[in-house]
DRENLO-832740 format. One line per field, with one value per atom (N, C-alpha, C): x, y, z; atom name. Coordinates in nm, 3 decimals. Layout:
N
east	[X,...] .
north	[Y,...] .
up	[Z,...] .
drenkol	[CA,...] .
END
This chain:
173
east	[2.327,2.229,2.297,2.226,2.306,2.253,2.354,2.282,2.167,2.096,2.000,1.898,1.964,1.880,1.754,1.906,1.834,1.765,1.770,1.712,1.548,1.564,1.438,1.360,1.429,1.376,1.323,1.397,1.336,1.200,1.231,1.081,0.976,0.994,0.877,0.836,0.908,0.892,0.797,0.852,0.797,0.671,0.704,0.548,0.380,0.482,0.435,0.359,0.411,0.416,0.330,0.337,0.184,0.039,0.082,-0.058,-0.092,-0.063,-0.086,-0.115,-0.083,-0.129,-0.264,-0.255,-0.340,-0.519,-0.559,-0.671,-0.647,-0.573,-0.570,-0.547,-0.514,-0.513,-0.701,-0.735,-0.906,-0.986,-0.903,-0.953,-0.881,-0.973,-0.891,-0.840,-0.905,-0.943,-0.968,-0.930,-0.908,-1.072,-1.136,-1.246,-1.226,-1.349,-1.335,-1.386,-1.374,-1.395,-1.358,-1.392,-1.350,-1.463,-1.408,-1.535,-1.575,-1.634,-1.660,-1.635,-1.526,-1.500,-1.487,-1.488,-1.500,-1.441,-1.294,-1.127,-1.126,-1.041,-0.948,-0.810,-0.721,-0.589,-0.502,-0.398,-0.340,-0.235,-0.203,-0.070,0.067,0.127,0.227,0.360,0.474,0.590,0.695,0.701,0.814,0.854,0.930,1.040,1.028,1.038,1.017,1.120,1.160,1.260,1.429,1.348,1.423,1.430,1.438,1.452,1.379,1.271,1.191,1.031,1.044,0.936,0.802,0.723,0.586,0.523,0.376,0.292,0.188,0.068,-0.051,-0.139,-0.025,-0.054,-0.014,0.078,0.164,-0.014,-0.089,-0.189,-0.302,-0.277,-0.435,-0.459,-0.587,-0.642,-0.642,-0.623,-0.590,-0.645,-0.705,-0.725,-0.578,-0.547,-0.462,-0.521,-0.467,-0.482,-0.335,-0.338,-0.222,-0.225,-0.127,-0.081,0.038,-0.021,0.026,0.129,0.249,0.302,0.396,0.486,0.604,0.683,0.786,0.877,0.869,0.826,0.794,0.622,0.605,0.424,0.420,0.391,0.340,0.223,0.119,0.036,0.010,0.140,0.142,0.262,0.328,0.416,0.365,0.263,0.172,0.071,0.055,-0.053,0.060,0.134,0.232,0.243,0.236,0.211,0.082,-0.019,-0.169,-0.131,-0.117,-0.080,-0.021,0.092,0.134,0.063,-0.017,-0.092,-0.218,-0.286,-0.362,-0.345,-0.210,-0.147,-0.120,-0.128,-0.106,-0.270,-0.368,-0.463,-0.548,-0.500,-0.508,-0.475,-0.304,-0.236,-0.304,-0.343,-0.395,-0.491,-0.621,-0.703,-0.658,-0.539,-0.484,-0.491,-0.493,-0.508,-0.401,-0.322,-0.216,-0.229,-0.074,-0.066,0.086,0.071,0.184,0.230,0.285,0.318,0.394,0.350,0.430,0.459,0.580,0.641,0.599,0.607,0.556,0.654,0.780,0.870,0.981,1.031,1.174,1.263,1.392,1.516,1.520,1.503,1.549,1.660,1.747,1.813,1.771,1.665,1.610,1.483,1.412,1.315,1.395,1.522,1.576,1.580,1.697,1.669,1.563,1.443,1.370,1.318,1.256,1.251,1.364,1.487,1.582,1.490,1.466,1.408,1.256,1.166,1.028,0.973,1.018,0.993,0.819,0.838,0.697,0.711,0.630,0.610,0.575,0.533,0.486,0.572,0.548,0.627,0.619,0.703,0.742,0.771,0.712,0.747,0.848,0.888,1.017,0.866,0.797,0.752,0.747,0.680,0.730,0.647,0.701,0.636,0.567,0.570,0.470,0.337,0.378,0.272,0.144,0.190,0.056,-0.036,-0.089,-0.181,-0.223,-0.151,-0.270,-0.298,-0.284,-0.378,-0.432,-0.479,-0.603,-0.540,-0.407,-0.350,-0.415,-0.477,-0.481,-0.401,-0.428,-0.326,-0.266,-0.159,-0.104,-0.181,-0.190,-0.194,-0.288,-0.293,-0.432,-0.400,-0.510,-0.527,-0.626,-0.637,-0.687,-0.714,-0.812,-0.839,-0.854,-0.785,-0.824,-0.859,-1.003,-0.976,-0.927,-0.960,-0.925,-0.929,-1.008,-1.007,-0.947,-0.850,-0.743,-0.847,-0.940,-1.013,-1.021,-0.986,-1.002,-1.146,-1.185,-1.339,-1.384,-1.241,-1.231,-1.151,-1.143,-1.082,-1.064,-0.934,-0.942,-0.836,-0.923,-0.847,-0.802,-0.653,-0.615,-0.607,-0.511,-0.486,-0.629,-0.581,-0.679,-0.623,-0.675,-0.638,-0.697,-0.575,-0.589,-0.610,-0.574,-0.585,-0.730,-0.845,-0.998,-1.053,-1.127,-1.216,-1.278,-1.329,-1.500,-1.390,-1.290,-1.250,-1.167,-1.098,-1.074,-1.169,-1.283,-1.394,-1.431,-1.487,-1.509,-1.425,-1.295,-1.219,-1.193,-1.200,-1.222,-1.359,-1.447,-1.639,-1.616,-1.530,-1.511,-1.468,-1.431,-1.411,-1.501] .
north	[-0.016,-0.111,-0.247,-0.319,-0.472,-0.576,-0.663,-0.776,-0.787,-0.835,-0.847,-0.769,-0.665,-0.507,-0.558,-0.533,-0.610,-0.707,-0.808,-0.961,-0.932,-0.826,-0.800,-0.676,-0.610,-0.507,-0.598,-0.673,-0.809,-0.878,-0.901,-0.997,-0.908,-0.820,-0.695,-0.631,-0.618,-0.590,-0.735,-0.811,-0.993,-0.964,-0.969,-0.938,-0.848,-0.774,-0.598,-0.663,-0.685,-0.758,-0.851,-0.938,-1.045,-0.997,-0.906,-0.845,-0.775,-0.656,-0.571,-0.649,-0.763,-0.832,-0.891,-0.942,-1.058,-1.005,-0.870,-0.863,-0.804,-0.812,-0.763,-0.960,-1.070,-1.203,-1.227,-1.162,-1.235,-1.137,-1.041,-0.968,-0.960,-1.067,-1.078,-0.920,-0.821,-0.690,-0.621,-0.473,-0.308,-0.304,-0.278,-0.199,-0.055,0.026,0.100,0.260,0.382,0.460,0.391,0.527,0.491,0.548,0.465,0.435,0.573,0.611,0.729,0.698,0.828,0.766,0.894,0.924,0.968,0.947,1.048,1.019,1.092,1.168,1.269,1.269,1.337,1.290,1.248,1.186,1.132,1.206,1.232,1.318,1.235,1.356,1.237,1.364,1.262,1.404,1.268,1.293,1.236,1.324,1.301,1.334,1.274,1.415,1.390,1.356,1.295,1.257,1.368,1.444,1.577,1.651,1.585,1.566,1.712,1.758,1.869,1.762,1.824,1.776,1.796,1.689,1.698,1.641,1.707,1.694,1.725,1.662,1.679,1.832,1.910,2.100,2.121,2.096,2.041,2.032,1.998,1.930,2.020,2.087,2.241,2.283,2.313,2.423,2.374,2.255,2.193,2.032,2.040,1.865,1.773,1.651,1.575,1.480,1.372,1.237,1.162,1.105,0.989,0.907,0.863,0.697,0.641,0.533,0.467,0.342,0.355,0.262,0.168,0.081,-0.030,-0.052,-0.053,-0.081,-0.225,-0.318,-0.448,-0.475,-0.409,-0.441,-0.411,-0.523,-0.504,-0.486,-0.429,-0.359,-0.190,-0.155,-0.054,0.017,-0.068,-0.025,-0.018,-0.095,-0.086,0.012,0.067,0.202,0.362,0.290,0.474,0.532,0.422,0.559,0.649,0.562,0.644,0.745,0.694,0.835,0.916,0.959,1.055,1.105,1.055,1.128,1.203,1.116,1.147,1.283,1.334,1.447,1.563,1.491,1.607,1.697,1.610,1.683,1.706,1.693,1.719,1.836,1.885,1.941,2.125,2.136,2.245,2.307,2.215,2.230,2.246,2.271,2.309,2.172,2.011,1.943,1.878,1.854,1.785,1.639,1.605,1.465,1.404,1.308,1.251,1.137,1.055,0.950,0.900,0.800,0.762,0.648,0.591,0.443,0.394,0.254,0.200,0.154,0.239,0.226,0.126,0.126,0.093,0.207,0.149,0.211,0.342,0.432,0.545,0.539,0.479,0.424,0.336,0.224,0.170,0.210,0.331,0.395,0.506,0.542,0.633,0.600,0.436,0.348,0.349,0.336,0.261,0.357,0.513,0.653,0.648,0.608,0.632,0.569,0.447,0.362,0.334,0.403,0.428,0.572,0.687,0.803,0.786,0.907,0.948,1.075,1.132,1.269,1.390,1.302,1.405,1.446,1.466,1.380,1.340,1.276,1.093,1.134,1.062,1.092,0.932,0.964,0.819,0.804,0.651,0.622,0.580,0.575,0.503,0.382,0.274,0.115,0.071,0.192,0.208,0.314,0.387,0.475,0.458,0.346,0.283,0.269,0.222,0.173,0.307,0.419,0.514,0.591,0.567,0.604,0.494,0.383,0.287,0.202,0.214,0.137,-0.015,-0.103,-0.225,-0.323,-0.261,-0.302,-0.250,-0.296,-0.211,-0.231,-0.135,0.015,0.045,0.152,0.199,0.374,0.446,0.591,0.647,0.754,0.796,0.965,1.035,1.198,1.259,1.321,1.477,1.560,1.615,1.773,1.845,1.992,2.125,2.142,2.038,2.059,1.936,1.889,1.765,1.631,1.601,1.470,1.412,1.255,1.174,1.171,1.183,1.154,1.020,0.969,0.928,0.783,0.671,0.587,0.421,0.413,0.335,0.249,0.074,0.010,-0.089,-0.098,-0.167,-0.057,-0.124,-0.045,0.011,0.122,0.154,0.200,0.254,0.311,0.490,0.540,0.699,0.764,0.774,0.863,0.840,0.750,0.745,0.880,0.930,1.061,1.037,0.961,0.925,0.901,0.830,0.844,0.983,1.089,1.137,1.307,1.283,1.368,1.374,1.256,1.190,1.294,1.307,1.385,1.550,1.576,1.704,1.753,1.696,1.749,1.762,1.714,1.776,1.892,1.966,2.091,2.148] .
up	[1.051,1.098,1.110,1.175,1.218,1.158,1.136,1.029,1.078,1.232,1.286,1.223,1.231,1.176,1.031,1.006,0.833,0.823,0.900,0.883,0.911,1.047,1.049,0.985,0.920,0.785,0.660,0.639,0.514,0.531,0.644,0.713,0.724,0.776,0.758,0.639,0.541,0.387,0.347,0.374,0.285,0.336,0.516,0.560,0.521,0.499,0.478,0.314,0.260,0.073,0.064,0.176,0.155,0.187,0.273,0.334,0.267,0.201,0.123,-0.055,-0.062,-0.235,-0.145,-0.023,-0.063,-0.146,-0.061,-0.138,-0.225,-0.331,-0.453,-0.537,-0.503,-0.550,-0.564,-0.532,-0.525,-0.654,-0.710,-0.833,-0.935,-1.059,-1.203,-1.253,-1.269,-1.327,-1.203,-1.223,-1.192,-1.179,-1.104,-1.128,-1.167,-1.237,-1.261,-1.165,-1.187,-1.122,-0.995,-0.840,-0.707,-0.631,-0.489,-0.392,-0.299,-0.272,-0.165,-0.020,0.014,0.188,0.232,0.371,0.442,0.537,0.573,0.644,0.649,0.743,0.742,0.704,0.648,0.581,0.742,0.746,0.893,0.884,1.018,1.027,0.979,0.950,0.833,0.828,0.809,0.780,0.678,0.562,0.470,0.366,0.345,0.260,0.086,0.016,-0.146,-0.158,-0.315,-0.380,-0.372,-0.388,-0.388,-0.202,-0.147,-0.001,0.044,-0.017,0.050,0.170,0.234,0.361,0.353,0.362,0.273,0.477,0.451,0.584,0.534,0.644,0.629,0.591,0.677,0.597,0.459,0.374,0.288,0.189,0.239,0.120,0.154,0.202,0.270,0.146,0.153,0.036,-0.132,-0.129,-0.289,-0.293,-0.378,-0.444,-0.474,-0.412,-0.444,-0.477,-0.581,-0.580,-0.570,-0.469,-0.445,-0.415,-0.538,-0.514,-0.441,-0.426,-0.304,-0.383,-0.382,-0.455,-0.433,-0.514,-0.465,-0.581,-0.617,-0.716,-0.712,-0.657,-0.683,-0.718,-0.703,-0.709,-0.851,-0.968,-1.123,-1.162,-1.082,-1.096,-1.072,-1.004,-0.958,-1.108,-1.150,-1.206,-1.368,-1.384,-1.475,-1.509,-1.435,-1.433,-1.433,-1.401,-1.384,-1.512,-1.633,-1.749,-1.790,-1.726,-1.779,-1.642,-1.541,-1.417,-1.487,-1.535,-1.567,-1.660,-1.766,-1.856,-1.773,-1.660,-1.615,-1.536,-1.481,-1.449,-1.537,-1.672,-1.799,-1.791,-1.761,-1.739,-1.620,-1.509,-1.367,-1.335,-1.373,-1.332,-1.389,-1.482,-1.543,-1.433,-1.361,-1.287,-1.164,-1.129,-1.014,-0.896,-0.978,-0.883,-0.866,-0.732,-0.750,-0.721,-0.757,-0.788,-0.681,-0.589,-0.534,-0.522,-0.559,-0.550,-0.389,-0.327,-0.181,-0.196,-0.208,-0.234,-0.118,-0.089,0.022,0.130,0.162,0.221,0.204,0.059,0.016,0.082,0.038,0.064,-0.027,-0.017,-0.105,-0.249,-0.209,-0.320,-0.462,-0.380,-0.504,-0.552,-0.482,-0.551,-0.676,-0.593,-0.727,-0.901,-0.797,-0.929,-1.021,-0.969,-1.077,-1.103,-1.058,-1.086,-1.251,-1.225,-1.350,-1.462,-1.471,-1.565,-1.584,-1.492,-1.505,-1.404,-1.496,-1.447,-1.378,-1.270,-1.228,-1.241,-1.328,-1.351,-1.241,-1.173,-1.028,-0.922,-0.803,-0.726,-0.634,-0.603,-0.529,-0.376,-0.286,-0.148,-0.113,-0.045,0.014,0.113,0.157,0.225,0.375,0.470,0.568,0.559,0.593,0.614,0.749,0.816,0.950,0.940,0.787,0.791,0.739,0.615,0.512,0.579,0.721,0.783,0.855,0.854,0.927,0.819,0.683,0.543,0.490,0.601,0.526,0.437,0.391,0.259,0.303,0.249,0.231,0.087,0.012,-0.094,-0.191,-0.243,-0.374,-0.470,-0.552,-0.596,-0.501,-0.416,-0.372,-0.398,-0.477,-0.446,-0.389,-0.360,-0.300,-0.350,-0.295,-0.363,-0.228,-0.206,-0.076,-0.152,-0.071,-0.086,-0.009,-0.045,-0.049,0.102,0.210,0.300,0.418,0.345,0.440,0.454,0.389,0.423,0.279,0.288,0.178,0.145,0.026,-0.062,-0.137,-0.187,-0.272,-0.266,-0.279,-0.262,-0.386,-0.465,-0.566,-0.528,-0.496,-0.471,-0.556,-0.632,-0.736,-0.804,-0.955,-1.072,-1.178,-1.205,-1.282,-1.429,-1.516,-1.655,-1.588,-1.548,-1.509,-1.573,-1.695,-1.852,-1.861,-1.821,-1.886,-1.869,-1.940,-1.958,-1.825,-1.812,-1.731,-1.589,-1.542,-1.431,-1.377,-1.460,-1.459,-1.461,-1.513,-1.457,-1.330,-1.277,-1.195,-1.041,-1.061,-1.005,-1.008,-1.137,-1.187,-1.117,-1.125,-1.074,-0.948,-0.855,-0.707,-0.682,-0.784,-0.781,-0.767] .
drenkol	[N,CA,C,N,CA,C,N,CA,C,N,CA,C,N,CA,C,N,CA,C,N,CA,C,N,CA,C,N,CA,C,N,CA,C,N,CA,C,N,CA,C,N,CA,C,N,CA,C,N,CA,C,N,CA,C,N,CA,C,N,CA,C,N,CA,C,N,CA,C,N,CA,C,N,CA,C,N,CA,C,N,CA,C,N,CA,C,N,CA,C,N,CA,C,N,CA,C,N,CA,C,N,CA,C,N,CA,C,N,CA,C,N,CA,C,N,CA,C,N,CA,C,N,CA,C,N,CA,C,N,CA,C,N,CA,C,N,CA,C,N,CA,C,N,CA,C,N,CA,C,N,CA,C,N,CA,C,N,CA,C,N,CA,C,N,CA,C,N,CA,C,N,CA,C,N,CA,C,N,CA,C,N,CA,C,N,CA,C,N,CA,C,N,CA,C,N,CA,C,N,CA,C,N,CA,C,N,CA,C,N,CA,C,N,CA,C,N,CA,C,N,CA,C,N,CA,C,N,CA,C,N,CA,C,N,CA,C,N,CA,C,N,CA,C,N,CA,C,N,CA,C,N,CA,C,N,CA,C,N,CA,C,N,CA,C,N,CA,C,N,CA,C,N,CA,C,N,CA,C,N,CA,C,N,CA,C,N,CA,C,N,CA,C,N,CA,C,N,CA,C,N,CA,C,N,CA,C,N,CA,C,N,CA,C,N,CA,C,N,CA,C,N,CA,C,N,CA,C,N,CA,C,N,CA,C,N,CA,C,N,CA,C,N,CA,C,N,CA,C,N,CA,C,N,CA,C,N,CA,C,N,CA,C,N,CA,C,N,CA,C,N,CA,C,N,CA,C,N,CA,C,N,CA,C,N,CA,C,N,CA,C,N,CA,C,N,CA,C,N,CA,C,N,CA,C,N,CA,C,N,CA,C,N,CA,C,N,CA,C,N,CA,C,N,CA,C,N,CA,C,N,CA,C,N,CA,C,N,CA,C,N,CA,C,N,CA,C,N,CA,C,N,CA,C,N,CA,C,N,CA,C,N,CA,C,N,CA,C,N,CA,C,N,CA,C,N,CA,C,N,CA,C,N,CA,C,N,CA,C,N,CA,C,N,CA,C,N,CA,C,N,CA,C,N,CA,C,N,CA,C,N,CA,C,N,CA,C,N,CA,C,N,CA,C,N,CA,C,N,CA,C,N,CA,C,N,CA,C,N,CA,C,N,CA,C,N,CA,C,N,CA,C,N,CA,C,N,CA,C,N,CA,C,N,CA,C,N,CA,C,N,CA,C,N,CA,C,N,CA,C,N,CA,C,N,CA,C,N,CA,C,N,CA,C,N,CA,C,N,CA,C,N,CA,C] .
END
């Protein structure tokens, strides 16, 4: 890539970074539980950590909840330990769990994968894709079901490990 390249990969990240905090600056606190929506999942093709190919078929026939994340966002990086607990008891119920960075470099998602594991797993993001899954800000998750359409929608950090939000998900079964 050309310095140019880069200059304008930076500006689009900064860019990408203001837009995506700003409505999360207008809320002291996480609300709790998430909102009801009605989406269809968007066609999508990225690549896990482990460079296997994840798509919108990829999620047929099964409950997911995924988060939407940033190795710079400290709200996002703040919730990844109740996530993984919240997966200790997800995962039994046959519901899965994915994490999608918000289109860093692969390299420094590894990084910080080294020093703040995600138990699940991690898709490499695209930074053109956030917007045809609704992302408005970091942390945002989201729940599909069994039948490729979002239900479920939590915008900001939450405490994932709660009984009561974590039912909440389980009862869509």
């Amino acid at each position: 890539m050309t310095r140019m390249g880069h200059v304008l990969r930076a500006k689009s990240a900064v860019a990408l970074a203001a837009f995506l905090l700003l409505p999360l600056s207008f809320t002291t606190q996480a609300q709790e539980g998430m909102d009801s929506v009605e989406r269809a999942v968007p066609t999508f093709s990225l690549s896990d950590v482990d460079n296997q190919m994840w798509n919108a078929q990829s999620l047929e026939g099964k409950f997911w909840v995924i988060n939407f994340w940033a190795t710079w966002c400290p709200p996002c990086i703040e919730e990844i330990p109740s996530m993984n607990r919240a997966w200790e008891v997800l995962e039994p119920h046959g519901i899965g769990m994915l994490a999608i960075n918000a289109g860093e470099e692969r390299v420094a998602v590894e990084d910080f994968l080294t020093k703040i594991p995600i138990d699940f797993t991690t898709l490499l993001g695209d930074i053109d894709s956030l917007p045809n899954w609704s992302v408005r800000a970091l942390p945002t998750t989201i729940v599909v079901n069994d039948k490729g359409e979002v239900v479920l929608e939590a915008l900001g950090p939450r405490e994932w490990d709660d009984e009561a939000l974590l039912q909440e998900v389980i009862d869509l079964l």
